[in-house]
DODOLUM-869669 format. One record per residue (C-alpha): x, y, z. Coordinates in steps of 0.1 Angstrom, whole numbers, padded with zeros to 4 digits, always signed. Each point is the difference from the previous one (the first is absolute). Layout:
<atoms>
XYZ ...
</atoms>
This chain:
<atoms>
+0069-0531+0171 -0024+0004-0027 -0021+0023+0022 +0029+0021+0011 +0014+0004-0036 -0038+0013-0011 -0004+0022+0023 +0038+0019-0002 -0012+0000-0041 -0030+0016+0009 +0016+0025+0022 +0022+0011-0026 -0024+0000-0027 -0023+0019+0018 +0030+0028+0008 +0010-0002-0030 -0033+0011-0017 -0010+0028+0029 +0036+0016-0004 +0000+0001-0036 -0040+0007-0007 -0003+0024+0037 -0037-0005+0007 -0016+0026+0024 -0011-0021+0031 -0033+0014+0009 -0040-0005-0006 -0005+0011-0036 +0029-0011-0016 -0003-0034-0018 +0040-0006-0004 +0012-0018+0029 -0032-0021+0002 +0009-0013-0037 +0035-0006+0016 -0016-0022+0029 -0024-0015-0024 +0028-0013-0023 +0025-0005+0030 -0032-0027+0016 -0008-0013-0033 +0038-0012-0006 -0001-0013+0036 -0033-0020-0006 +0018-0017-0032 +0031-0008+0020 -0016-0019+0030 -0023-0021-0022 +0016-0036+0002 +0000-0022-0032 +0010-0039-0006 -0005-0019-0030 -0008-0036+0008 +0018-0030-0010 -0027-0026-0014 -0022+0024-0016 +0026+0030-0010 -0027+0027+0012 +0006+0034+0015 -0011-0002+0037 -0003+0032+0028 +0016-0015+0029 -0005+0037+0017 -0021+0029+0003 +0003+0038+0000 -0010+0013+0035 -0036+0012-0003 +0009+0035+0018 +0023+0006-0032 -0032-0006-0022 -0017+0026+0023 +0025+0025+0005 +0001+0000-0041 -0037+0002-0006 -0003+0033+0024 +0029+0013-0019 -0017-0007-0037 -0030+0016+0015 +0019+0035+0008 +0016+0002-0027 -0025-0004-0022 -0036+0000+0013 +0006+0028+0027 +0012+0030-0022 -0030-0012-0024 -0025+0004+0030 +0024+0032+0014 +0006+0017-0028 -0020-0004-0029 -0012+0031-0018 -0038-0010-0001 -0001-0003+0037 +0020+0031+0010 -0004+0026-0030 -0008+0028+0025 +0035-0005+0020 +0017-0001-0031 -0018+0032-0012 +0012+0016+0033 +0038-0011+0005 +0008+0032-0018 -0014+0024+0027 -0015+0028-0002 -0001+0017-0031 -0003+0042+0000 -0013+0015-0027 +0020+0028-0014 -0010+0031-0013 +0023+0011-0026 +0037-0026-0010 +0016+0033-0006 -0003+0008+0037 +0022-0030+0008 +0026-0004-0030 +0028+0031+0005 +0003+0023-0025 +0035-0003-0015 +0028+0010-0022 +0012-0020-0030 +0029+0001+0011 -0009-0025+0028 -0027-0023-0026 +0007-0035+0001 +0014-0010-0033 +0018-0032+0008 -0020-0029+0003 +0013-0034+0016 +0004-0019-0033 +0024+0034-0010 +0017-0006+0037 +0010-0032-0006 +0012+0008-0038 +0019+0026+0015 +0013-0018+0036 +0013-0030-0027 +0019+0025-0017 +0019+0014+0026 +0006-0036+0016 +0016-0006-0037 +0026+0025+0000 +0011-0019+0034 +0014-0033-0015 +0014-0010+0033 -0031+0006+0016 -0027-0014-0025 +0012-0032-0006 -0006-0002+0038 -0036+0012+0008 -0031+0007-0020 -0023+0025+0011 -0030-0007+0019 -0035+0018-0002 -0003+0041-0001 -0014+0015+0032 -0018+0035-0008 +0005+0025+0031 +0009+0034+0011 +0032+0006+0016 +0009+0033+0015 -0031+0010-0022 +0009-0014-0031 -0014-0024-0017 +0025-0034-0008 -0005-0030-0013 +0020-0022+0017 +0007-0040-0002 +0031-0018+0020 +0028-0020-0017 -0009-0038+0003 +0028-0034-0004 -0005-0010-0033 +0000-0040+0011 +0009-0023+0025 +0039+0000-0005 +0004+0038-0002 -0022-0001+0036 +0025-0024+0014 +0032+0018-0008 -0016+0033+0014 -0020-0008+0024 +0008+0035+0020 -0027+0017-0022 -0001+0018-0040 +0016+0033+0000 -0029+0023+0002 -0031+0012-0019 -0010+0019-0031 -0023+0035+0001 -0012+0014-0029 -0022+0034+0001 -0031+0000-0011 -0002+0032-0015 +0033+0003-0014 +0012-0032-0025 +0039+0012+0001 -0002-0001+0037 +0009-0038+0006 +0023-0006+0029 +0020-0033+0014 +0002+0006+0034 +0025-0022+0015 +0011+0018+0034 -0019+0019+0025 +0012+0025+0026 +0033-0014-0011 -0006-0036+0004 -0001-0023-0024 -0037-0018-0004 -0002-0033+0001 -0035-0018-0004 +0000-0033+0018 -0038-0006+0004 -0018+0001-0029 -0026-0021-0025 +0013-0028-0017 +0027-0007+0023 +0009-0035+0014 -0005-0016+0035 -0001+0033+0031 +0008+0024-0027 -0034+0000-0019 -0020+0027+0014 -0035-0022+0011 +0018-0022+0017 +0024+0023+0018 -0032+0022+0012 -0023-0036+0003 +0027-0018+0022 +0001+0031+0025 -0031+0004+0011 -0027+0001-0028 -0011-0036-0006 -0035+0006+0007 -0007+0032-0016 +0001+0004-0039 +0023+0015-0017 -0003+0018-0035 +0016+0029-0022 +0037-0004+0009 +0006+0033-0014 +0040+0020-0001 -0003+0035+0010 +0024+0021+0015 +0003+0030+0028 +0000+0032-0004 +0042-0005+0006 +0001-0028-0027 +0003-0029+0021 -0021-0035-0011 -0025-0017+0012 -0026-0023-0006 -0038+0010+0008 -0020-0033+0003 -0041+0007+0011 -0013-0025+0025 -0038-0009-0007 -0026-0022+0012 -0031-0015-0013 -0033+0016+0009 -0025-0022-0018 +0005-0035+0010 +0029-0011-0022 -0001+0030-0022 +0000+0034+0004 +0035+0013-0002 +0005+0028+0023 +0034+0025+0006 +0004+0002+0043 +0035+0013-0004 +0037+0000-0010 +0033-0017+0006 +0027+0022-0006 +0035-0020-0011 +0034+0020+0000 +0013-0019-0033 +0032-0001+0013 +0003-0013+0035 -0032-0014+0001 -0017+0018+0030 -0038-0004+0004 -0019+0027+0011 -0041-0008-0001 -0029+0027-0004 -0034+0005+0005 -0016+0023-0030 -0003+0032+0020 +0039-0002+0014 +0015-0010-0030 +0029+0025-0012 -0007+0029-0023 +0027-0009-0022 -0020-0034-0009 -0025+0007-0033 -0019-0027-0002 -0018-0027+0026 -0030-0009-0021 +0012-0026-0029 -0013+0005-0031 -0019-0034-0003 -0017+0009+0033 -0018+0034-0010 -0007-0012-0037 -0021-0030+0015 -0019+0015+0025 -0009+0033-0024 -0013-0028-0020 -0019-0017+0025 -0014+0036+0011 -0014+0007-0030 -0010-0033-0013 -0022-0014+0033 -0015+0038+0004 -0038-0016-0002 +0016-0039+0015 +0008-0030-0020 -0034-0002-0017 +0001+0026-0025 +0003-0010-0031 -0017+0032-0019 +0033+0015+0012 -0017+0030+0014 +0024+0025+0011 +0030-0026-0003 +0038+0016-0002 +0030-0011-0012 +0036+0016-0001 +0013+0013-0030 +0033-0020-0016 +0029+0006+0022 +0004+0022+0029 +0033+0022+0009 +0014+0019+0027 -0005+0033+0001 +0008+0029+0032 -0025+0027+0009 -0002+0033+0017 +0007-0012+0032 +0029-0017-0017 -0010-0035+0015 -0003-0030-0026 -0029-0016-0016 -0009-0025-0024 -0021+0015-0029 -0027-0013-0022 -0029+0004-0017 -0034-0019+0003 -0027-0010-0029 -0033-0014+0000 +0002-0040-0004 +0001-0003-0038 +0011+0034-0010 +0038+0004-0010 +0005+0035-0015 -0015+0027+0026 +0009-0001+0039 -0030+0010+0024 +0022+0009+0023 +0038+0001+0018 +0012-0017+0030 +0034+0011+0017 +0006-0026+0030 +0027+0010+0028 +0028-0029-0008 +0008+0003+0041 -0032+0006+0019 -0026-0016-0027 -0024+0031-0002 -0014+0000-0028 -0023+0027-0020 -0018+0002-0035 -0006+0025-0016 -0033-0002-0021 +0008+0018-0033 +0002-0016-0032 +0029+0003-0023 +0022-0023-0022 +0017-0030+0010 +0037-0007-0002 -0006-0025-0028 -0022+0025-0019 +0026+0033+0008 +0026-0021-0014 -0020-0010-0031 -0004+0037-0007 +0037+0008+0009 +0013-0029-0026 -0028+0013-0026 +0013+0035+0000 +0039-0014-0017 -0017-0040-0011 +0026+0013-0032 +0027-0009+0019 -0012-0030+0023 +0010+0008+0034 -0019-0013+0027 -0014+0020+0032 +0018-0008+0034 -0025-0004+0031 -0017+0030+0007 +0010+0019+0032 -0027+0028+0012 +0010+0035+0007 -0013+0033+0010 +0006+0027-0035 -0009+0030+0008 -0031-0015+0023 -0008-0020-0035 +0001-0036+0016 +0024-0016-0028 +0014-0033-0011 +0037+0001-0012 +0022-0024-0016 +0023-0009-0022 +0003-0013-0029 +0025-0026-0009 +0019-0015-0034 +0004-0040-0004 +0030+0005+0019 -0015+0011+0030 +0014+0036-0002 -0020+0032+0008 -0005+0016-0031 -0030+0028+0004 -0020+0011+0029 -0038+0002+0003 -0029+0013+0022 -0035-0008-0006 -0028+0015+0022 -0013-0024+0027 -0039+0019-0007 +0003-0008-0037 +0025-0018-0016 -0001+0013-0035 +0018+0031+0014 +0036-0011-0005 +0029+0018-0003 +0034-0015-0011 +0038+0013-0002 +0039-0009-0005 +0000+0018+0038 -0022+0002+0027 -0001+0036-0009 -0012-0002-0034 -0021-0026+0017 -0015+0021+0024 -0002+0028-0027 -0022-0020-0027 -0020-0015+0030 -0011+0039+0012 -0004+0007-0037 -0024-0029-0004 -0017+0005+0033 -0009+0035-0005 -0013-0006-0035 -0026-0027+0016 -0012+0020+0034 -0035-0008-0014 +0006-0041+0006 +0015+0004+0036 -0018+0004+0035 +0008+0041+0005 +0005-0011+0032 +0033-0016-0005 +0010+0033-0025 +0033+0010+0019 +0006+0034+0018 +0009+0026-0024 +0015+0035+0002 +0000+0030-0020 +0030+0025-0005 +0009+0032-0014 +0033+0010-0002 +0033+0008-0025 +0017-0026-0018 +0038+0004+0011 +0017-0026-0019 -0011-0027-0031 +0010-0023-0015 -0012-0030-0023 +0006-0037-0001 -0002-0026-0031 -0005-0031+0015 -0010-0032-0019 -0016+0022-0029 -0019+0022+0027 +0012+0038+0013 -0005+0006+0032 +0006+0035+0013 +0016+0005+0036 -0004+0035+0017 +0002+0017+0029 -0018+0031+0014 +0001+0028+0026 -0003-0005+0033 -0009-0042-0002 +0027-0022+0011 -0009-0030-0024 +0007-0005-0038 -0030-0005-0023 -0001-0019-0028 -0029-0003-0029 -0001-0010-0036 -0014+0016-0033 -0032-0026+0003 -0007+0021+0033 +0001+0038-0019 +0013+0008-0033 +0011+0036+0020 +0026-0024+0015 +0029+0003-0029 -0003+0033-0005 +0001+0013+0038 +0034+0020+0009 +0013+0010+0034 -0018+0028+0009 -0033-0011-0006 -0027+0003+0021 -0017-0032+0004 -0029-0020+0012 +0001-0035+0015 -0017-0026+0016 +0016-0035+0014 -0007-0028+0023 +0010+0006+0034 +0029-0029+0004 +0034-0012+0014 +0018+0003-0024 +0028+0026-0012 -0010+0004-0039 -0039+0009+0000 -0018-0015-0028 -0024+0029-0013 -0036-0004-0012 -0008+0036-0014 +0022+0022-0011 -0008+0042-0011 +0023+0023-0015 -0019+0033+0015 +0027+0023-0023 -0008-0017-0030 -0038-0002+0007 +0003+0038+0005 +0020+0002-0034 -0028-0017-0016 -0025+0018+0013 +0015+0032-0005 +0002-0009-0042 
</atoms>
């Protein structure tokens, strides 16, 4: 009976601890042979016999743990711990580390790969601002927020915008019980425009309801529902919420494998979970839907851009010659071919200020390219951003790079106490003591031109942008007082786009009238007001000449 009662204990114990930790079952994974290990030590406790005798009051083993118990748990000790020592260690296998990255192309210039774009379509909204913003909108729902919480922003494009995006979780174990049908729907926030902050609670006319998701209880928490159909022996990481193109949820989750021994974490493909009904629909990398932004975790790339630039010469050198490291952080950031990548910049082991170079790895396929040119790094661009207004104490959001003009340029923004945006900034990527900074990203962009064109000495004249020259009549004008500053707007014959320029550009500026002939030149852009950088009155330089 005994026997009988052990072995129904262990049975449940052991289900018990593999439905509610969900080891992956497969060479490489140390979970499940912890499980058995615990499970067999139990079991050797339970069928050791004891008596204490009579005459002498002594504690006496009457019977003995099988001996195929004590085997069975030494072989299990020794994989856990002694194989992924032998397997995996770094001192032993620094050149497969050094490689899990793949190949990685050399770039010629970053500009060729970051798209040139408007400021109407910058990034401005960072995930910290998301969330500040998603918990407000979730607040003017009383119903609704004492419900759910939000769970973690999701950047991605959808229908070519860019969203932040992060589901509506149950805010404990009682509110999942009485709604166990799923949280009424998601919150997007744009990433470019901070009023733009929708509750989307109904798609194509139906309402949503998000049954599957993390921090759920028993079949409703996402790993399990994906582990329990199919996936046991595969791992599992970056549950993250995006949606379609037509709004609907769903849960990306990247399978991976181990490449080196017990280590080595490596993306093979995705597992694609309709948030609502559950439906499992599994990937390779190559056939995985367009829609889906990101396969490669975050974790993943960070580690093995490490190990690629710290085992460059193997494990044994400790002159650190030619070692890299990545910069603080690294963001996601679209390029020309408007495919996503993570972003960030690479230093020489022991050097913090000035990158060597830039890296911009594909978050789907893993390619991966560096671009050897030295520049600032995030931390040190937004040193120089917060310097430029320390009077007031805001702090520098994360960098994002972008393609100004062909200037490759950090932008961010900068941020009161509160976490509101309060001023923009943009600080050259080539030298980051050209910094412009504004109420707007056009005043932004404005003092940013201003500075940059005053410093063409300091800066690669390969990066200088493309610039045009025009002659033509000034048809209408008209000036600006913003924040202290004038700006003056015009337009002139036979260009489609309005100009604008300040006094600091030419003091003929004020005094210019429709009518005048005029000289110009500008950076060739997308944009639909045209920052100028020279500026000649030809009437007035006539006048003068004529005196």
């Amino acid at each position: 009976m005994k026997k009988i009662f052990s072995i129904i204990f262990l049975l449940f114990f052991g289900f018990f601890l593999l439905y509610n930790n969900l080891p992956v079952i497969n060479y490489g994974f140390t979970g499940f042979a912890f499980i058995l290990l615990l499970l067999l030590v139990i079991g050797i406790l339970f069928s050791v016999g004891l008596t204490i005798s009579q005459q002498t009051k002594q504690v006496k083993i009457v019977s003995k743990p099988n001996k195929i118990l004590f085997v069975l748990a030494g072989v299990l000790l020794l994989y856990c711990i002694a194989l992924p020592f032998v397997t995996s260690l770094k001192m032993f296998r620094s050149d497969s580390y050094q490689k899990l990255i793949g190949e990685v192309k050399n770039g010629q210039k970053i500009t060729n790969h970051i798209a040139p774009i408007s400021i109407d379509k910058i990034r401005v909204v960072d995930e910290e601002l998301a969330h500040l913003l998603g918990e407000k909108i979730l607040g003017s729902q009383p119903a609704l927020g004492s419900q759910v919480e939000l769970g973690d922003f999701c950047i991605q494009k959808v229908n070519n915008n860019l969203y932040w995006v992060a589901p509506l979780l149950h805010s404990g174990f009682l509110k999942w019980f009485n709604n166990q049908e799923g949280t009424a729907g998601y919150v997007m926030v744009s990433a470019t425009n901070e009023r733009d902050v929708k509750l989307v609670q109904s798609v194509g006319g139906k309402n949503i309801k998000i049954k599957y998701q993390q921090g759920a209880y028993f079949q409703s928490d996402i790993h399990r529902h994906v582990y329990f159909n199919g996936n046991a022996t595969v791992g599992l990481a970056d549950f993250s919420f995006e949606i379609d193109d037509a709004g609907n949820p769903f849960w990306i989750v990247t399978k991976y494998v181990k490449k080196i021994g017990f280590s080595g974490k490596d993306a093979v493909g995705v597992v694609v979970v309709d948030a609502q009904s559950g439906a499992i629909n599994e990937y390779s990398i190559a056939k995985t839907p367009k829609w889906v932004d990101r396969i490669q975790p975050l974790d993943f790339i960070e580690n093995q851009l490490n190990d690629w630039g710290e085992y460059v010469h193997g494990y044994w050198n400790f002159s650190n010659q030619d070692k890299l490291q990545i910069t603080e952080g690294m963001t996601l950031v679209y390029g020309k071919d408007n495919k996503s990548y993570w972003y960030t910049g690479l230093t020489s082991v022991g050097k913090e200020e000035s990158a060597v170079g830039f890296v911009l790895v594909d978050t789907r396929t893993k390619e991966t390219t560096f671009y050897k040119q030295s520049g600032a790094t995030e931390y040190a661009a937004q040193s120089s951003a917060q310097g430029k207004v320390q009077e007031k104490g805001y702090k520098a959001s994360l960098p994002i790079p972008y393609n100004i003009n062909n200037i490759p340029t950090y932008v961010m923004t900068l941020k009161d106490n509160g976490g509101l945006v309060k001023m923009f900034a943009m600080v050259a990527i080539s030298d980051y003591t050209i910094v412009g900074v504004g109420n707007t990203m056009r005043e932004t962009l404005t003092s940013f031109k201003n500075v940059y064109n005053m410093a063409d000495n300091k800066i690669n004249p390969n990066s200088v942008s493309n610039k045009k020259s025009l002659k033509s009549v000034v048809t209408r004008i008209q000036n600006d007082v913003k924040n202290g500053n004038s700006f003056y707007y015009f337009k002139v014959k036979d260009y489609p786009n309005i100009f604008v320029g300040s006094s600091q550009i030419s003091n003929q500026l004020p005094v210019t009238i429709v009518g005048d002939s005029i000289n110009i030149s500008f950076d060739v852009d997308l944009e639909e007001v045209i920052d100028i950088s020279s500026f000649e009155n030809i009437n007035l330089k006539a006048t003068m000449k004529s005196k």
